[in-house]
Structures are given as C-alpha cells and as structure tokens.
C-alpha positions as CSV (number, residue, x, y, z in Angstrom):
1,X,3.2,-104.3,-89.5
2,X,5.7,-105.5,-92.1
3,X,8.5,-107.7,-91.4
4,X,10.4,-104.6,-91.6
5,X,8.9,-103.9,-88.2
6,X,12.0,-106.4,-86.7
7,X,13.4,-109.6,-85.0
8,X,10.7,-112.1,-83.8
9,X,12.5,-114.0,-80.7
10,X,12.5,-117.2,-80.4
11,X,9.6,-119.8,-79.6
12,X,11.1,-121.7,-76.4
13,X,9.2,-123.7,-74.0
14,X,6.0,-126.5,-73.7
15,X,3.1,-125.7,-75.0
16,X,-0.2,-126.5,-73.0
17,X,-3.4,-127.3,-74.4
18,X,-5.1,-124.3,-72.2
19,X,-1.9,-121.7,-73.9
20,X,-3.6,-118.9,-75.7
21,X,-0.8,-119.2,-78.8
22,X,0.2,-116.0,-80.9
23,X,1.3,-116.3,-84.2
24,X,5.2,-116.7,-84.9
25,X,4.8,-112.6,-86.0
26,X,3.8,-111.5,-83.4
27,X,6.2,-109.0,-82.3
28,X,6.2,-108.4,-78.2
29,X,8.1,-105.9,-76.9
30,X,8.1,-102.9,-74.0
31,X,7.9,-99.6,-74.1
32,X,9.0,-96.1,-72.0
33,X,9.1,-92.3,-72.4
34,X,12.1,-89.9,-72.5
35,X,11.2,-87.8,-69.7
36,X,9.7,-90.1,-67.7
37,X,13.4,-92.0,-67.5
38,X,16.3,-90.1,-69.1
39,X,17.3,-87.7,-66.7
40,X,20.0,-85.5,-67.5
41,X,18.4,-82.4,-68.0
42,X,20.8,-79.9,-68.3
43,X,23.5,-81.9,-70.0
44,X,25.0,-82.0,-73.8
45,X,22.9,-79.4,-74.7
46,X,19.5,-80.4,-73.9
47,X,17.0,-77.5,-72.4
48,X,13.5,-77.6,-70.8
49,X,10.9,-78.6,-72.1
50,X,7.3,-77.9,-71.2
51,X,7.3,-80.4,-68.4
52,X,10.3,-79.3,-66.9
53,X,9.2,-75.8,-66.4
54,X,5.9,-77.9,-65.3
55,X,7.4,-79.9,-62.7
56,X,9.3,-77.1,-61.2
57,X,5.9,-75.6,-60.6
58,X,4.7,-75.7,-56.8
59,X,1.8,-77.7,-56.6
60,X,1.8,-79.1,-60.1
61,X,3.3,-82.5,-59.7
62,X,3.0,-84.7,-56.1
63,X,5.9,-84.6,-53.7
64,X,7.2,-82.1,-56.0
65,X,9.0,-84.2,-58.2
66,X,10.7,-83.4,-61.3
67,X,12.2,-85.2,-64.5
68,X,15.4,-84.4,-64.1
69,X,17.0,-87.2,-62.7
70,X,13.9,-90.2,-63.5
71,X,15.8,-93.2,-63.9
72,X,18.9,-91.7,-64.6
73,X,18.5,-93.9,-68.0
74,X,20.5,-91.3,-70.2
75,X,23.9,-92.2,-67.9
76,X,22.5,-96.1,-67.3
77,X,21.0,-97.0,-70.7
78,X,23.5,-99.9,-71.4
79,X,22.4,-101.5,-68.2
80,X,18.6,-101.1,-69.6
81,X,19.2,-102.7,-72.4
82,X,20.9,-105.7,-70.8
83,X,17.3,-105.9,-69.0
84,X,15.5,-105.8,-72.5
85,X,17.5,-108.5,-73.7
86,X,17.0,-111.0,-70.7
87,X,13.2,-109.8,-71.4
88,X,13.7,-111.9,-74.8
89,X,11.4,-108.5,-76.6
90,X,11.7,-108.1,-80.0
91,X,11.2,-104.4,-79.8
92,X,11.9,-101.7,-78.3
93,X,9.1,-98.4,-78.0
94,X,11.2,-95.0,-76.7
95,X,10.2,-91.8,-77.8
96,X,13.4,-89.1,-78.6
97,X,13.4,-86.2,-76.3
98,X,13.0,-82.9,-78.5
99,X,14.9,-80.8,-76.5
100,X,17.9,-83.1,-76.5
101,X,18.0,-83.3,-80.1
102,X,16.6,-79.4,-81.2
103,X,16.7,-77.5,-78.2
104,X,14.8,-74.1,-78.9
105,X,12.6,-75.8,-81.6
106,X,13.9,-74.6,-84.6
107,X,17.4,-74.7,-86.0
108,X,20.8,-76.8,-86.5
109,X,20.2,-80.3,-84.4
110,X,22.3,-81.0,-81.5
111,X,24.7,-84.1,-82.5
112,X,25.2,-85.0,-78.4
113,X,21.8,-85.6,-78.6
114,X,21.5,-87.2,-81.9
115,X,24.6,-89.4,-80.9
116,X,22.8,-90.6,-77.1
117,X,20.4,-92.0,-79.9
118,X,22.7,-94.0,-82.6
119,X,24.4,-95.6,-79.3
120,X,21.2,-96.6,-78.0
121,X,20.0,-97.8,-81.1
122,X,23.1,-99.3,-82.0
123,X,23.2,-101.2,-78.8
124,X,19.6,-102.2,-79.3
125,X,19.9,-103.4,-82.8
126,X,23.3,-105.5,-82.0
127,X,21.0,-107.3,-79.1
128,X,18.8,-108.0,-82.1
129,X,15.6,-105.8,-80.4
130,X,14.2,-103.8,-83.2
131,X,14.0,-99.6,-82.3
132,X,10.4,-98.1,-82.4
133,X,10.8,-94.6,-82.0
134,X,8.2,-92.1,-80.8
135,X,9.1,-88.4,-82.2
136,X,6.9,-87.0,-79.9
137,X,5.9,-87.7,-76.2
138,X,5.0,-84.5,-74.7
139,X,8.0,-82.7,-74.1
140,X,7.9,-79.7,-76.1
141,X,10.4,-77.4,-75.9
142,X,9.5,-74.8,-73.7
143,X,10.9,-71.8,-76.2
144,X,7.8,-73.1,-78.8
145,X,5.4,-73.0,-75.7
146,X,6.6,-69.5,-75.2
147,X,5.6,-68.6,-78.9
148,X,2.3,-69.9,-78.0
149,X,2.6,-73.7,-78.1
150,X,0.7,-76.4,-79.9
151,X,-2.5,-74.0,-80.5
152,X,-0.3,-72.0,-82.9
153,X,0.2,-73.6,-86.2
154,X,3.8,-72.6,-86.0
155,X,4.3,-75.5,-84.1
156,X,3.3,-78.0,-86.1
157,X,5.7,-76.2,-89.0
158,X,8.4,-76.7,-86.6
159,X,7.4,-80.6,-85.5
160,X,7.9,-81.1,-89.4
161,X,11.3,-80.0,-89.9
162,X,12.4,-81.8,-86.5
163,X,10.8,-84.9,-88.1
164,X,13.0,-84.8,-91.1
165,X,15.5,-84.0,-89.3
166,X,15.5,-87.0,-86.7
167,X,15.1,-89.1,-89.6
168,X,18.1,-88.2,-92.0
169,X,19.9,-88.6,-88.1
170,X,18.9,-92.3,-87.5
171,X,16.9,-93.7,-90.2
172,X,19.9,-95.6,-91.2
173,X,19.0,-97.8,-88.3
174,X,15.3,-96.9,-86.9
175,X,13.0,-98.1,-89.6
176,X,9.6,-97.8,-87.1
177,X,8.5,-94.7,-86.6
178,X,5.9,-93.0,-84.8
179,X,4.7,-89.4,-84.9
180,X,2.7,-88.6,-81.9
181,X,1.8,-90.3,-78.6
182,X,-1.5,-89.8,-77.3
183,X,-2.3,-86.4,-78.9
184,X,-5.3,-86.3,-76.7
185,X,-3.1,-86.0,-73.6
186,X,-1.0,-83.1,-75.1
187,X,-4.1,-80.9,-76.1
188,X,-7.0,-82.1,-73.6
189,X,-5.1,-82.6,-70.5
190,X,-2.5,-79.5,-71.3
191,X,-4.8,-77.0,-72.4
192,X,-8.1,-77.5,-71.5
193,X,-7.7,-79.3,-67.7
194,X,-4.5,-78.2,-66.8
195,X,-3.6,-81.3,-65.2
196,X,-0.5,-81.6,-67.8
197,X,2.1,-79.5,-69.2
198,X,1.8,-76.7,-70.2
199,X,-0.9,-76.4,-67.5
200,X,-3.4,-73.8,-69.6
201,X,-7.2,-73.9,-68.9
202,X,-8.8,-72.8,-72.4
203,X,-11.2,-74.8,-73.8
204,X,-10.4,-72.9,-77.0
205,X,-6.7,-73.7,-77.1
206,X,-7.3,-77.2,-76.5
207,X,-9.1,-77.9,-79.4
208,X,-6.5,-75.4,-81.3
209,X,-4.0,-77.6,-80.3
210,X,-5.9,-80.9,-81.2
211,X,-6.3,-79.3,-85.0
212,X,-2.0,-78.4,-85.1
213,X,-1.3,-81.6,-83.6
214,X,-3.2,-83.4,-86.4
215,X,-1.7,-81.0,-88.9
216,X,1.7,-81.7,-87.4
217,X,1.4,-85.4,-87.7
218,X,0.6,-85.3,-91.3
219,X,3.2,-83.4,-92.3
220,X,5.4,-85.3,-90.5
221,X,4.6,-88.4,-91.9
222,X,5.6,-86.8,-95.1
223,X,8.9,-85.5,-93.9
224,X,9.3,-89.0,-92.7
225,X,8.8,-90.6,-95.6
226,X,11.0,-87.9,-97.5
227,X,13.7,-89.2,-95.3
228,X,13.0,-92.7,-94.7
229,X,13.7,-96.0,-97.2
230,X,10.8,-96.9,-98.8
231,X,10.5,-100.0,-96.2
232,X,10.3,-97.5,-93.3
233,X,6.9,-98.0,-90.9
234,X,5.3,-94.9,-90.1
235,X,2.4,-94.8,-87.5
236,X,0.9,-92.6,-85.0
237,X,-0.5,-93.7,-81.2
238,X,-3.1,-92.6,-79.9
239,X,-5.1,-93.2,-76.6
240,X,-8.4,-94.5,-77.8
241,X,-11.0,-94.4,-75.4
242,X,-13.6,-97.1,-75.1
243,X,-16.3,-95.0,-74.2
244,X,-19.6,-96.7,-72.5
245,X,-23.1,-95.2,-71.8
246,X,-24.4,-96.1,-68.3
247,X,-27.3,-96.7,-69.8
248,X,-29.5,-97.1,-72.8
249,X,-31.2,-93.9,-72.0
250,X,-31.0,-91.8,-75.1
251,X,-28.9,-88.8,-72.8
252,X,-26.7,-91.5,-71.6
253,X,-26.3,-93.1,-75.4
254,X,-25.4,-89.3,-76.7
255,X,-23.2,-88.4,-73.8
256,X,-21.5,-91.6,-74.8
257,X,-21.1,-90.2,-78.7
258,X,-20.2,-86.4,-77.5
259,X,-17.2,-87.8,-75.5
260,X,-16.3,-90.4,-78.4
261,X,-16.0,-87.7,-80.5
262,X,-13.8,-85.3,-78.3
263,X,-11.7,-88.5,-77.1
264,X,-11.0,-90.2,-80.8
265,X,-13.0,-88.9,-83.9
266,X,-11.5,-85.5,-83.7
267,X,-7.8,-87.0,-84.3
268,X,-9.5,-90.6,-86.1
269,X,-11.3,-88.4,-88.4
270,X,-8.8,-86.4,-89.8
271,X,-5.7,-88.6,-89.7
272,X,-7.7,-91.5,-91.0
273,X,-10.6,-90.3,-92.7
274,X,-9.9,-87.0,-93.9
275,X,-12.4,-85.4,-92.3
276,X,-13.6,-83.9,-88.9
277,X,-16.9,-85.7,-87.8
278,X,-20.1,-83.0,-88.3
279,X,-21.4,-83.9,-84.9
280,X,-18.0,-82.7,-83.0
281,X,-18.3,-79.1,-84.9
282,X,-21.5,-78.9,-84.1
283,X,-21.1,-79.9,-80.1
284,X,-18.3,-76.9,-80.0
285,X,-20.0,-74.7,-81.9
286,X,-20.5,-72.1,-79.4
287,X,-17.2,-72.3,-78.4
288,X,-15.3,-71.9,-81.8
289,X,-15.8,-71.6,-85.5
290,X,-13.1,-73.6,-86.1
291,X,-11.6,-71.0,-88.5
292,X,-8.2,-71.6,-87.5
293,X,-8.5,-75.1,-89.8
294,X,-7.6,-73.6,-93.3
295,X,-8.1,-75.2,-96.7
296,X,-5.9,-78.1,-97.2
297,X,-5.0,-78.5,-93.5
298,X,-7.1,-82.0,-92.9
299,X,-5.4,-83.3,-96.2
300,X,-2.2,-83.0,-95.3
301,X,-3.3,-84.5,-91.9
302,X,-4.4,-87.2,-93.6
303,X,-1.6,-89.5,-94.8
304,X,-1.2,-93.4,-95.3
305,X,-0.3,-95.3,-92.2
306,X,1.6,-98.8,-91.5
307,X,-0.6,-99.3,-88.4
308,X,-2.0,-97.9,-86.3
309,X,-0.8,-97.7,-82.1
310,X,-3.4,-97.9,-79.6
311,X,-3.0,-97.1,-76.0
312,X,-5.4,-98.9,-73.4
313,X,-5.7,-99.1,-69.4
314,X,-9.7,-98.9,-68.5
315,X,-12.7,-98.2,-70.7
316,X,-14.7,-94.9,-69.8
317,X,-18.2,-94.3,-68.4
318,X,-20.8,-91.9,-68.9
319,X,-24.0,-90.6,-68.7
320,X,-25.3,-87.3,-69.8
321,X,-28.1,-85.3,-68.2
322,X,-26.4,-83.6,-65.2
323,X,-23.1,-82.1,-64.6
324,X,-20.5,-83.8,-62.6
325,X,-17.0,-82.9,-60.9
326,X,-15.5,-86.1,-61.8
327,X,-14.3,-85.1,-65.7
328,X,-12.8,-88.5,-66.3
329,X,-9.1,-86.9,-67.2
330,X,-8.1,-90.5,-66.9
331,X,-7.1,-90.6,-63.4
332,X,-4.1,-87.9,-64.3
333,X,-4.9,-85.3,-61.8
334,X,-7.8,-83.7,-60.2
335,X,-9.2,-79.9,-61.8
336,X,-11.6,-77.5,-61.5
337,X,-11.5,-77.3,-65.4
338,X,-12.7,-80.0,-67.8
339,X,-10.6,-81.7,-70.6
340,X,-13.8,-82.2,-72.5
341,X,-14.9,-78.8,-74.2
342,X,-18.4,-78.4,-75.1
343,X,-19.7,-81.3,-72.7
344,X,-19.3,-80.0,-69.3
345,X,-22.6,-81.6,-68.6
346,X,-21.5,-85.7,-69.4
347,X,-20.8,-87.0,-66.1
348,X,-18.2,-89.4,-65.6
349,X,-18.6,-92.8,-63.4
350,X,-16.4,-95.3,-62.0
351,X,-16.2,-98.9,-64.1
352,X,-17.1,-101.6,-61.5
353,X,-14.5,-103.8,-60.8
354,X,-10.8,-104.8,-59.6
355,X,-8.8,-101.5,-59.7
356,X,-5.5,-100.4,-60.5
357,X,-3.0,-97.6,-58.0
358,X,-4.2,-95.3,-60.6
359,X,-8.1,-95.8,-59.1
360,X,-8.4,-97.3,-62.9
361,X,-10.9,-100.3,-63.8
362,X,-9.2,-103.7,-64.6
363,X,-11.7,-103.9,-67.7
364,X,-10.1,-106.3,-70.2
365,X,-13.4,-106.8,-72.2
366,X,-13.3,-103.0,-73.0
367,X,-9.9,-103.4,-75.0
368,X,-11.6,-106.8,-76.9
369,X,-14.3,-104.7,-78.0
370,X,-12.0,-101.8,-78.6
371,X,-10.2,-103.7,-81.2
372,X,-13.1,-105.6,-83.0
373,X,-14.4,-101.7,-83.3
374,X,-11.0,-100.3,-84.6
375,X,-11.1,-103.3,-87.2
376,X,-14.3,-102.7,-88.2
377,X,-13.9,-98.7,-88.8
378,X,-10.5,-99.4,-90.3
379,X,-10.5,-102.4,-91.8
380,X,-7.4,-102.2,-93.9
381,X,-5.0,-100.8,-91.2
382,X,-3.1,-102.9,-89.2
383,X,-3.2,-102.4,-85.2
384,X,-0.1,-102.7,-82.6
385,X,-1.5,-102.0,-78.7
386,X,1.6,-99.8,-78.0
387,X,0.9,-99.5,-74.4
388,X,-0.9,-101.7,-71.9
389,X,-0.3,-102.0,-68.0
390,X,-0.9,-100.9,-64.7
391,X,0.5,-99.4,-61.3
392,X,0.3,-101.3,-58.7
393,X,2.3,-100.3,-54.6
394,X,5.2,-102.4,-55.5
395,X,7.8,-103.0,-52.7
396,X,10.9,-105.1,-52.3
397,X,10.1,-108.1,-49.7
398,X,12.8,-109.1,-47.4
399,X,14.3,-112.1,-49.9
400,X,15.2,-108.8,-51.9
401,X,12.2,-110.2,-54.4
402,X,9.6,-108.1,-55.4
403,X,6.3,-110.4,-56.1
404,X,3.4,-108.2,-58.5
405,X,0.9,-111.0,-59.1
406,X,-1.6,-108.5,-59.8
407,X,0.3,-107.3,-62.4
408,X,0.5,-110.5,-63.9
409,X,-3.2,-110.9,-63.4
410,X,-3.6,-107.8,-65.4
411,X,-1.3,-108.6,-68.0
412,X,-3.0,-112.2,-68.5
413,X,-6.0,-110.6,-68.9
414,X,-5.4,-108.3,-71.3
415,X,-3.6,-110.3,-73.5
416,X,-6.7,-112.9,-73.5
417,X,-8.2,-110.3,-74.7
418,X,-6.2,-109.4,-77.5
419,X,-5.9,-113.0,-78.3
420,X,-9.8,-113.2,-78.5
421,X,-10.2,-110.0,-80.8
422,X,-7.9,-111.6,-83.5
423,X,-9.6,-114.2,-83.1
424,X,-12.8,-112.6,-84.2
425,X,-11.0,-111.0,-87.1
426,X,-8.7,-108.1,-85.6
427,X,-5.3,-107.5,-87.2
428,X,-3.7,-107.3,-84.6
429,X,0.7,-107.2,-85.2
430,X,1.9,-106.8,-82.1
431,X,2.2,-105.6,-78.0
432,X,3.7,-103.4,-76.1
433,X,4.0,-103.7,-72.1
434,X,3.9,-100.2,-70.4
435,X,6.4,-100.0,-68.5
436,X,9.7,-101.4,-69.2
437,X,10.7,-99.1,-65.9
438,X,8.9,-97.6,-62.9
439,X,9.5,-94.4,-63.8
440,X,8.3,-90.7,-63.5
441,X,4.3,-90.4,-63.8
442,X,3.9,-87.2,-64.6
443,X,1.7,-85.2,-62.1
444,X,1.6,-88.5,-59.7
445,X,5.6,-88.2,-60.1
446,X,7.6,-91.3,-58.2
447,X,4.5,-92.3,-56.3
448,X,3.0,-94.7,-59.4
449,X,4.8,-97.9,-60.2
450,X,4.1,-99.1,-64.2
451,X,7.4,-100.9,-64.4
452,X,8.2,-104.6,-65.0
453,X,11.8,-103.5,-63.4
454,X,11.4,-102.1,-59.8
455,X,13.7,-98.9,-59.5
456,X,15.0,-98.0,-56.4
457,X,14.9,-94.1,-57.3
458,X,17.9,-93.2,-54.5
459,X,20.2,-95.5,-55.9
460,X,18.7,-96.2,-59.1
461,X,18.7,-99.6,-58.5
462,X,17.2,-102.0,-61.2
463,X,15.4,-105.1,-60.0
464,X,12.9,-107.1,-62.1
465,X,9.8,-108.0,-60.6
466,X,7.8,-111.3,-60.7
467,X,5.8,-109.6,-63.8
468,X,9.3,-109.8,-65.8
469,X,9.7,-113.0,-65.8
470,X,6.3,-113.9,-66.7
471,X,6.4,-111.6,-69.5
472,X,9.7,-113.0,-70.4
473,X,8.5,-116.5,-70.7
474,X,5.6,-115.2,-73.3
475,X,8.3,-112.7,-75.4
476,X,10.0,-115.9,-75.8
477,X,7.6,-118.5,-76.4
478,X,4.3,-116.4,-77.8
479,X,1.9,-118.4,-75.8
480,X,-0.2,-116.6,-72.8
481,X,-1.2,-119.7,-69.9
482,X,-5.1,-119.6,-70.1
C-alpha cells in the first residue's frame, strides 16, 4: 500500500532484543462488518438484506439470532471509535451496509445512510485512524436476491452503479477501498451449501455467482476509479485458502489442486490473471458449460489492484479418493450439500493441533507459507492480511476483567508469522485484527466471541479484553515480544 493508505501511530515503548520489529509503515489496524454490528435494521431507510430474511429463518442461525440489534454500533459508534483510538490503530476496516445506502438495489441513494457514513468517517479521520471501506460484505439486498441474486449478471450491473455511487458519497474522505469480502463465502457457502445467505443448494448457481461476483468486482474497480482521486487504493479481499494434501499420494496431491482451484484460482485467476485456470473448467465440466461467461467478461474482471487483502484463520486438509461428510465449509455450519462443486469425493480432515471455539486449527505456519506463495504468484502486488483472529468462550471474571490469553497466544503467533514471510521476501503492508467487537457470527449468531472488546449483548456493554491491550501496545510500538 501507498502512503495514501493513512496515519502510522506512533513508535512508543522499549525495544527487546527477542521483539519481532515491523517496519515504521506498517499500518496495524482492526476490522468489523456492518451486519455483524450495526443494528438498526429498520431505521433511516435501510431494508433487509439477504441475511435478514436469513436470520429470520427457523433453524438457519443458532439460538435464533438475528442482525438487527448486533452491537447496536449504528446508535453507539462514537463510543467505538473512542475504543479504536485507545487501541492506537492506524486504520480502520468496516464495510458499508448496501441496504442502508441503496435499499432495493438500484436507484437514488439514501443520504441517512450515506450521512451515518461521513460521521463515522469523519469521526475516524479527526482521531487520525485512516477509513478502509469494504463495499461489500454479504448483505445484499434482498429485492436483488428476489430478481435472482448474485448468479444473475444483473447483479453485478447493479454492484457497479452502487460502487460509483458510494464513492462520489465519501471519496472525499475514504481513500482505501475494497470491493468484495471473501467472494468465496457469498457464492460457495450461499449457493452451493446453504450454510449462508441466501441459503440456496445449486451447485450450478454457486459457480454462476462466483463468475458475476468477479465480473462485479472489475467493474467496480472501474467505477471506483471513475470516482476516486487518482491516489485512491483500490483492492479486493479474499479468503485464500491454504490448502494441504494429507499425503503425497498422487489422489491426495490432486484433491489438494481440485479444492485450490474452487477455493482461490477461480476468483485469483480472473481478477489477477485474466483468466480462469483450465483445470477448474474441466473439474465442472459435467456440471456446466460455463456459457454464462460472455466475451469480455474476465477482462473487465481483470483490473489493476493496490494490494491485495487476504483473510486467514486455519489452513485446510485433504485427501481425495473417498467421499466424506465433513465438506470443510470452514467451520460455518454443518449441510447435507457441499460448497465444493464438482469434488464431492475430496474429503476434508481436521489439522492437528491447538483449536479455536470455531473447532479451527491454530496453524500459524499455514499463513507463513500462504504469503511466501501469494508473493511468489503475484510478485508485484502488495499484500495487507485484512482479517486474522479467533473465537475463544470469553467471560467476565469477578474483578470485572476479562483475561483471553489464548487469544493473545494466537495473535503472537500469527504475527511471527507474518513477520517471518517478509522476512523471506513477502510484501507484506499491513494487518488487520478480526474483530474489533464480539459481534454477530452469522449462522453461530451471539454464541462465537472474535472481539478484542467483550460486548455484553443485553446491555451492550463494551469492555476490552486482556487481548486489547496487548494489541494496543504493538499498534503503538510495531514490535511483537518473541
């Protein structure tokens, strides 16, 4: 990233000989998701989006939990970023809730919506914490799932227009931009498992959606960039799986590729390469033709990037030779369907290990050699890990403290890692912790706890955990204790 990217905070603090030391630009920061912590569903204009109507399905979400209170961070945002401050971040990751701003999809913006967004960024930017704004983390709005969602290319036309249109709104003072979070998520899990919004089962659709969500990302780059001043940063996130074989076995070493491909080449190869990889149209050709990709599509999904975002919590195992029931959706939800067209018969395994509430791996090597392999595949594109973290059963103790030292543990690790990768020649710019909040986990809904601030959901209580401080204490000095 550019210095454009934003305010670097201060280096405070002694530094030890066994400190793992960042360089002075490295930009730390946190991140968080509208739905998982705005709240305020109904108000100013906003309507559902597809994981409203999700979470208001029986059985769909745990406890039957919905969105539409979360944190309550639409009513207590002020408060949030008084807790981002004391974190000493640089940055700030939120993504801009769809509905809020365009509420059918299509027409005139809302300006509530648009204005809950210049105060926050406002507010951010006066605290000297840069905004990084995500157009797109999953909430479409249920009137476009209605019309048939992301597998019709309608959708991405109408992801364009709202990307030019949230950028004349606030590019004035959001110059870090992102299109799409996790785009594997939004087709896989939504369409092909079902463990997600919309909640459709079709193999078919899923990798529909996959093709208009690359098609909607390029062309939103370019409305971006229509909008934005030339020094704007534009860059997409995606969840890039670190996928292992079990074994050496050849059926174990091409299970390994098959799931690569679904997992990353079908979005790294268009919006990076230009080009989907052979071996993923040939794995799904019995399922599709892949007509619905028309001449020109993969160009315009193919656009220059700032950097690139990359997700990570565990690296994924597999082997290939026998079915399995476990279709490693990333611990989001058990289903009879598979997010993984085309390889029903890749069996998933569970990475040995330390685990996570999630049931996830504590696997730091797998984001080191995810990084040295992004850095080798892309050499000249910049990398930003846009989420890391984990869930652990967080609880107040009686002092009122609440103590995460496995958090910590898991953050310490991680960052090592990171630290390591540059050091072996990864460009890496920056990091963002996942969470900033406990929050709403989608179809685990309040029973999941990601944040470095403890929420007591019936009062909405803020309390920073043990984990915030630590992290604090790096944002501020850029060293990591060995």
């Amino acid at each position: 990233m550019a210095t454009a990217v934003g305010h670097v905070a201060p280096r405070a603090g002694a530094r030890t000989e066994a400190s793992l030391v960042f360089p002075p630009s490295f930009l730390w920061g946190t991140a968080t998701a509208a739905y998982q912590i705005e709240g305020a569903a109904a108000e100013d204009g906003r309507t559902p989006s597809i994981w409203d109507t999700y979470a208001r399905t029986p059985g769909k979400v745990r406890n039957g939990d919905t969105g539409d209170v979360a944190t309550d961070h639409y009513h207590r945002w002020r408060e949030d970023i008084a807790l981002l401050a004391d974190l000493g971040v640089g940055a700030y990751r939120f993504s801009l809730a769809w509905p809020r701003i365009q509420p059918t999809g299509r027409g005139p913006a809302v300006q509530k919506g648009l204005d809950f967004y210049r105060r926050l960024t406002d507010a951010l930017l006066e605290h000297g914490i840069e905004p990084v704004a995500t157009l797109y983390h999953w909430d479409l709005p249920q009137e476009l799932e209605d019309a048939g969602g992301w597998p019709e290319r309608v959708t991405a036309e109408r992801f364009a227009e709202y990307a030019g249109m949230a950028a004349e709104a606030l590019g004035d003072r959001v110059s870090t931009w992102t299109t799409l979070n996790e785009p594997w998520c939004s087709a896989f899990l939504g369409y092909a498992s079902g463990v997600h919004a919309p909640g459709r089962t079709d193999p078919v659709a899923a990798l529909r959606a996959a093709h208009h969500l690359n098609l909607a990302h390029g062309r939103a780059v370019q409305a971006l960039r229509a909008a934005l001043p030339p020094a704007a940063q534009v860059s997409v996130t995606l969840n890039v799986h670190h996928v292992r074989p079990r074994s050496q076995a050849a059926a174990d070493v091409d299970a390994a590729r098959r799931i690569d491909a679904l997992a990353n080449r079908v979005f790294t190869g268009p919006m990076l390469e230009g080009a989907y990889p052979e071996d993923l149209l040939r794995d799904t050709a019995a399922l599709t033709d892949w007509s619905f990709v028309r001449d020109g599509d993969v160009r315009e999904s193919h656009q220059r990037l700032d950097f690139l975002g990359v997700n990570y919590y565990t690296p994924t195992l597999v082997s290939g030779g026998a079915p399995s029931s476990d279709h490693g959706s990333d611990g989001h939800g058990a289903s009879a369907h598979s997010p993984w067209p085309g390889a029903d018969d890749v069996s998933f395994h569970r990475s040995p290990g330390a685990r996570t509430a999630m049931d996830w791996a504590v696997d730091p090597s797998g984001l080191h050699e995810l990084l040295v392999r992004l850095s080798g595949d892309f050499p000249r594109l910049p990398l930003v890990i846009t989420e890391n973290g984990a869930a652990f059963d967080d609880y107040v103790d009686p002092s009122g403290e609440v103590n995460d030292p496995d958090r910590i543990a898991y953050l310490r690790g991680h960052l090592a890692a990171v630290h390591s990768a540059m050091q072996a020649g990864a460009d890496v710019r920056g990091y963002f912790l996942w969470s900033l909040l406990d929050n709403f986990e989608w179809g685990y809904g309040y029973s999941r706890r990601f944040g470095a601030v403890y929420v007591d959901y019936p009062t909405g209580t803020r309390i920073p955990k043990a984990s915030a401080r630590w992290y604090a204490q790096v944002a501020r000095t850029g060293e990591v204790d060995a």
